[in-house]
Legacy VTK file of the C-alpha trace (Angstrom):
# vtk DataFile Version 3.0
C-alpha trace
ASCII
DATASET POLYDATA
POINTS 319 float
-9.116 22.164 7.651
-7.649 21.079 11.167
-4.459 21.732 13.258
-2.824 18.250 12.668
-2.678 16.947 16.072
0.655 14.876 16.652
1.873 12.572 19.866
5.751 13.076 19.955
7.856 10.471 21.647
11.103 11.612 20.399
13.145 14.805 19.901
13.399 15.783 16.462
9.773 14.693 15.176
9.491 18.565 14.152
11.685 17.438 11.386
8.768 14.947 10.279
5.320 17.424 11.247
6.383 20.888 11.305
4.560 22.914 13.384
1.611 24.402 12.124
0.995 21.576 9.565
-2.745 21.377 8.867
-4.900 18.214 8.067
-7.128 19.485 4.802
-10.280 16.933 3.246
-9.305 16.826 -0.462
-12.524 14.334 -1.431
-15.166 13.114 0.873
-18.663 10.623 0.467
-16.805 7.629 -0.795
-17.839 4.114 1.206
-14.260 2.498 2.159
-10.959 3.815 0.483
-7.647 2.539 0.043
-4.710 2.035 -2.262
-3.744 5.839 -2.514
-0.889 6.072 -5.311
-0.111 9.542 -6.471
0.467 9.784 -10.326
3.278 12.209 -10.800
3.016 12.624 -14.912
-0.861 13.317 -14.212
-0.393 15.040 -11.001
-2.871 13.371 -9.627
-3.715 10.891 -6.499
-5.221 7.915 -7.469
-7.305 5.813 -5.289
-9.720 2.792 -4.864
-13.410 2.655 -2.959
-13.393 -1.198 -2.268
-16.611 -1.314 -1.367
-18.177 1.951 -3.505
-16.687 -0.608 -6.146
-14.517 2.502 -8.081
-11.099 3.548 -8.520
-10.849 7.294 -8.123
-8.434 10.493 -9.103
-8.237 13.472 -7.572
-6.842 16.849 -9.236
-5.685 19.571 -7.394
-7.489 22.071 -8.530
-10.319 20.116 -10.328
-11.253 17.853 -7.744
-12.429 14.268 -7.720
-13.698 12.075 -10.578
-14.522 8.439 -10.858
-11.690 6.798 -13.541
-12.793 3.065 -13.470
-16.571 1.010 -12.187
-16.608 -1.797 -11.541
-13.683 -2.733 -10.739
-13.565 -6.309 -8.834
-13.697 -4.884 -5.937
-9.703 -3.236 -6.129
-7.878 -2.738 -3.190
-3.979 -1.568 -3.007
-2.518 0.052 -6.245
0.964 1.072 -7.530
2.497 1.581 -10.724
4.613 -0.171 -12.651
7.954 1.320 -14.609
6.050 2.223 -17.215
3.784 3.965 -15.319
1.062 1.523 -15.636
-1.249 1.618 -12.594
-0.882 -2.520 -11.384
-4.279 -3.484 -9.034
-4.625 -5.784 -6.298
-7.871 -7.246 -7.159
-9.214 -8.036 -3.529
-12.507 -9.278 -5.134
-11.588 -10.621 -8.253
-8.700 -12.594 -6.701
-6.317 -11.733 -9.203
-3.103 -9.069 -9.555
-3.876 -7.082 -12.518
-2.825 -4.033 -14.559
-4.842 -0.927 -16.484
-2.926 -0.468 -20.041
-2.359 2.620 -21.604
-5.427 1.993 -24.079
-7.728 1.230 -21.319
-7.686 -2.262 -21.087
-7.019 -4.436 -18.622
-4.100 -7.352 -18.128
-4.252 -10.197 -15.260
-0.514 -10.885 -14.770
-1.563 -13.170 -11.826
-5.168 -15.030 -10.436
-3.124 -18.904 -9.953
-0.730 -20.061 -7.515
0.280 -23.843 -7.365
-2.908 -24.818 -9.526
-5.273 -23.226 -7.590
-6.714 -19.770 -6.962
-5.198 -16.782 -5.300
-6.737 -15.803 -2.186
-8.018 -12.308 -2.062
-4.526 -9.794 -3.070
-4.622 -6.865 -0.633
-1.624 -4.603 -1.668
0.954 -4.370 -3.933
4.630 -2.946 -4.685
6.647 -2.732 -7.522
10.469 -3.454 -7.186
13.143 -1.766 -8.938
14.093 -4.568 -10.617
10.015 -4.942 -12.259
9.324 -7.857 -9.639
5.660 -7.585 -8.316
5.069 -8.202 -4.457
1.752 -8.495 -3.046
0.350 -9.638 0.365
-2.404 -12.691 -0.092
-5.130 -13.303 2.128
-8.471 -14.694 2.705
-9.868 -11.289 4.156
-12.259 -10.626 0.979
-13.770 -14.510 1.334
-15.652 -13.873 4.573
-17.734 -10.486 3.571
-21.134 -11.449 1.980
-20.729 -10.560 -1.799
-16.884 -9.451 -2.016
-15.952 -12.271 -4.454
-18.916 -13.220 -6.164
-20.091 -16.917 -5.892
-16.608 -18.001 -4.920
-15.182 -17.762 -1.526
-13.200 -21.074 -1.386
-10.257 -20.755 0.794
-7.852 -23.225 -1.579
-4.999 -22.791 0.712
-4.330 -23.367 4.442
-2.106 -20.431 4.904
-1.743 -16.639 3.858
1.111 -15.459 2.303
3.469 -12.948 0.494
4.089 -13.391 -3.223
6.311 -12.184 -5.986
5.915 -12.327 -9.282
9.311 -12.255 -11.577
9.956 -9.454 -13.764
10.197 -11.289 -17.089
6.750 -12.627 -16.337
4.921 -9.879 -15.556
5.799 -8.285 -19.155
4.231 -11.697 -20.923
2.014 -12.780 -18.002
0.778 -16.917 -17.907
-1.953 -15.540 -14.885
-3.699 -19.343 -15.027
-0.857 -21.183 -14.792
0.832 -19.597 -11.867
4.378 -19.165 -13.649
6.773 -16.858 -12.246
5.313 -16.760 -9.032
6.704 -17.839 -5.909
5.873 -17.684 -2.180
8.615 -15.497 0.149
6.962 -15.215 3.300
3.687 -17.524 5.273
5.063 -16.115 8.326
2.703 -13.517 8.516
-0.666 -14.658 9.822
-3.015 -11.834 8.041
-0.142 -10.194 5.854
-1.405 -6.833 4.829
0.763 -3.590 3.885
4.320 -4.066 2.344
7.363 -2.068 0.929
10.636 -1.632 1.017
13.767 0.305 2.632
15.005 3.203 0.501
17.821 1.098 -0.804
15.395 -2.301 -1.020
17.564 -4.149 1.304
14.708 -4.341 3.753
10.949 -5.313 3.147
8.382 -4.278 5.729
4.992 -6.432 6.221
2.043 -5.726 7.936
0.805 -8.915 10.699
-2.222 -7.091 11.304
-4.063 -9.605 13.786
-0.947 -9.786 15.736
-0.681 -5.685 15.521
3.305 -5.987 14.708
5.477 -5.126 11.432
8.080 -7.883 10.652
10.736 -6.921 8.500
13.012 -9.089 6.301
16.469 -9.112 4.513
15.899 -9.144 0.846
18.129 -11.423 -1.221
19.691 -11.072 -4.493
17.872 -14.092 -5.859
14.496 -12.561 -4.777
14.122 -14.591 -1.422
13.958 -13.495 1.815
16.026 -14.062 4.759
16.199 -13.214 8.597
12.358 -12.417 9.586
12.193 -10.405 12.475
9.501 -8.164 14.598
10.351 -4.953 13.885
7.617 -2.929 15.399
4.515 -3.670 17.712
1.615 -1.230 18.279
0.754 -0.827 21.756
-1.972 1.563 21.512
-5.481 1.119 22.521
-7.144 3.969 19.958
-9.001 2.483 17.141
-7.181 1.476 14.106
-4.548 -1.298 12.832
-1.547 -2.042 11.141
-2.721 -1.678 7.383
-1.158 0.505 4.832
2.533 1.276 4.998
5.250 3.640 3.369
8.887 5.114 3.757
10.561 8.711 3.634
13.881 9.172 2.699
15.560 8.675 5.522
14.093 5.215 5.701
11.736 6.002 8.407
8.885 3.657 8.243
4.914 5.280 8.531
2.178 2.963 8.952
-1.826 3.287 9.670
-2.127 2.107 13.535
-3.878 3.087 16.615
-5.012 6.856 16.618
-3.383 7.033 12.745
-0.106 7.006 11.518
2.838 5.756 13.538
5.892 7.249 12.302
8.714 4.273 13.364
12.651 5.100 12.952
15.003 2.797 10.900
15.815 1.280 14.449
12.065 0.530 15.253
11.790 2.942 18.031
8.497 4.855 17.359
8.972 8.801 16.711
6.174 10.064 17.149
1.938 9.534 15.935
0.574 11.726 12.981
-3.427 11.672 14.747
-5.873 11.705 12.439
-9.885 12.078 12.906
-10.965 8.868 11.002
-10.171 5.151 10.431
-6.540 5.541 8.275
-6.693 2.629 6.102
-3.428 3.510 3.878
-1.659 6.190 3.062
0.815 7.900 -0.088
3.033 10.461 -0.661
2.196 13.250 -3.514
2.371 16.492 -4.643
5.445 17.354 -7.020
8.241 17.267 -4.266
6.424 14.291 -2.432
6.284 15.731 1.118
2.560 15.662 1.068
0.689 12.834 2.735
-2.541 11.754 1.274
-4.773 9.654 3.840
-7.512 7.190 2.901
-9.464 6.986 5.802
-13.275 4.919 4.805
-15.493 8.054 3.401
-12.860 11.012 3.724
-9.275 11.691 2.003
-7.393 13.811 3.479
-3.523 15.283 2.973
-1.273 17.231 5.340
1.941 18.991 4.135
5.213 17.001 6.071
8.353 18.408 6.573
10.188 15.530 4.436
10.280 13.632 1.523
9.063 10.413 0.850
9.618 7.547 -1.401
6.867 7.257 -3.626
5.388 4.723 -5.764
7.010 4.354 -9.214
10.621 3.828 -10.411
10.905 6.832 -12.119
9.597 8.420 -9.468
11.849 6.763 -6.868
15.112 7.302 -8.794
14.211 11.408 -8.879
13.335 11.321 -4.972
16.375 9.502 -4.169
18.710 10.580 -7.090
19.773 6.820 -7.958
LINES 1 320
319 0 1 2 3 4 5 6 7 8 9 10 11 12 13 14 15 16 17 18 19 20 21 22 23 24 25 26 27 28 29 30 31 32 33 34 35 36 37 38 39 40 41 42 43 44 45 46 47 48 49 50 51 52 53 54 55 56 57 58 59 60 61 62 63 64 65 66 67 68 69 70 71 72 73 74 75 76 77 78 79 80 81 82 83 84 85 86 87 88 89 90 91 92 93 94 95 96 97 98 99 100 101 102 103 104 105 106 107 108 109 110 111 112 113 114 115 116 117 118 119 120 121 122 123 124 125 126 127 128 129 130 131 132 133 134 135 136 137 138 139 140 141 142 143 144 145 146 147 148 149 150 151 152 153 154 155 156 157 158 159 160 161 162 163 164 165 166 167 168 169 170 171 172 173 174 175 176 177 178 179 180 181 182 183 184 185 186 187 188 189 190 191 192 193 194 195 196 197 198 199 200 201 202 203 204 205 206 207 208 209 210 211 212 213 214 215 216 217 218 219 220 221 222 223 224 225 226 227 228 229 230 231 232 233 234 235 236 237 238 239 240 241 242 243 244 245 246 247 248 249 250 251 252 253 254 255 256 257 258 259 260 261 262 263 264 265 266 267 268 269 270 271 272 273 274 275 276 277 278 279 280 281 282 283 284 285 286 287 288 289 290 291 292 293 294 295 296 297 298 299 300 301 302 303 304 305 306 307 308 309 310 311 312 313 314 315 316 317 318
């Protein structure tokens, strides 16, 4: 357990990191982690070791067991409203979705006759729609996608897949799915504003969040920088969330950059490893769980955050 070390650039960050808060490993000796989701009806963080191949759940209490090998290679998770966990299948190249049985359901692998490229995280709107960012990060590591690493597309992009579709899923065919952003040139962590007026993507080779209007129909409008990190620590724009207040956190130089609605940045949660992604858990949400490569750690915040799930979401922000 550590004294969470914080850089504060604005008054008021005290709010976000009380002082005092402690940094505690909850589960270490995994190979690269990411897509932290915490399962409120199991109580439970659930996460994936890309490389280790595994997606993993963590207890309080109990501690860490393995829930699913092999898995394709999963990167970002989140669940659906019916609570089903929905992968991004980095190596597989497909969106998928664990059933309540057990079994597994490809909503998505097609787009425009042709392959995905490799999906690297996911959300779940609150009207079922499933966003993911798609790239071609997975096709250039020796063994990530099997025998095929065909780049079948000449851009990257950020996809949605309609609600209706996702419930009866056509994955080969590519139905329901439709392109909203190729600005980004290596899209990588996504989600919304509180209220879903706003979606925030990752650039990560460019080290900026963009931020768009979100439509009615679906589409988005009015792309924007929103944020650019500046630092010269190690890490990168990668895994992104929101708190209540619609402050936006994301993985960056020296850890988590906490950003306000306004995209001034508040202040830097520092943590000791490589912060890949990040979730918010615990029964009032106002933990933070951190996936950082072989360590997960979690530190006790001073507010709440909006965390994966509708149900979930509706409760935190009393829709």
């Amino acid at each position: 357990m550590y004294a969470l070390d914080v850089d504060q650039t604005q008054p008021g960050f005290e709010k976000i990191v009380p002082p005092g808060a402690v940094l505690e490993r909850v589960s270490h000796g995994h190979v690269f982690t990411e897509g932290p989701l915490w399962d409120a009806r199991a109580g439970a963080l659930v996460w994936t070791d890309i490389r280790g191949d595994q997606i993993l759940k963590y207890t309080p209490g109990k501690g860490t067991e393995v829930v699913l090998e092999p898995t394709g290679k999963a990167n970002g998770l989140t669940l659906d409203h019916q609570n089903r966990i929905v992968v991004a299948g980095w190596g597989s190249r497909t969106i998928w979705r664990i059933e309540p049985d057990g079994t597994h359901t490809v909503l998505a692998s097609h787009y425009d006759r042709v392959k995905l490229g490799t999906p690297n995280d996911v959300v779940v709107k609150s009207d079922g729609s499933i966003w993911w960012t798609d790239t071609d990060g997975a096709l250039f590591i020796p063994g990530m996608c099997g025998d095929d690493v065909q780049k079948y597309r000449e851009y990257n992009a950020t996809m949605r897949l309609d609600p209706n579709v996702a419930q009866a899923p056509s994955p080969a065919t590519g139905a329901g799915i439709t392109v909203v952003d190729t600005a980004c040139e290596g899209p990588n962590g996504l989600c919304f504003s509180p209220d879903e007026s706003l979606l925030y993507i990752n650039d990560t080779p460019n080290r900026t969040i963009r931020v768009y209007d979100v439509q009615q129909d679906g589409t988005l409008n009015n792309g924007r920088v929103f944020y650019t990190d500046t630092g010269i620590e190690p890490g990168v724009p990668d895994g992104m969330k929101v708190d209540v207040e619609g402050n936006v956190y994301c993985t960056s130089s020296a850890g988590v950059h906490v950003i306000s609605p306004q995209g001034q940045l508040l202040g830097r949660i520092k943590v000791p490893e490589h912060v890949a992604n990040m979730a918010w858990g615990d029964a009032d949400f106002r933990t933070m769980y951190f996936t950082c490569r072989e360590v997960v750690y979690r530190a006790r915040l001073g507010i709440t955050g909006v965390p994966h799930g509708e149900e979930n979401r509706r409760r935190v922000l009393r829709l």
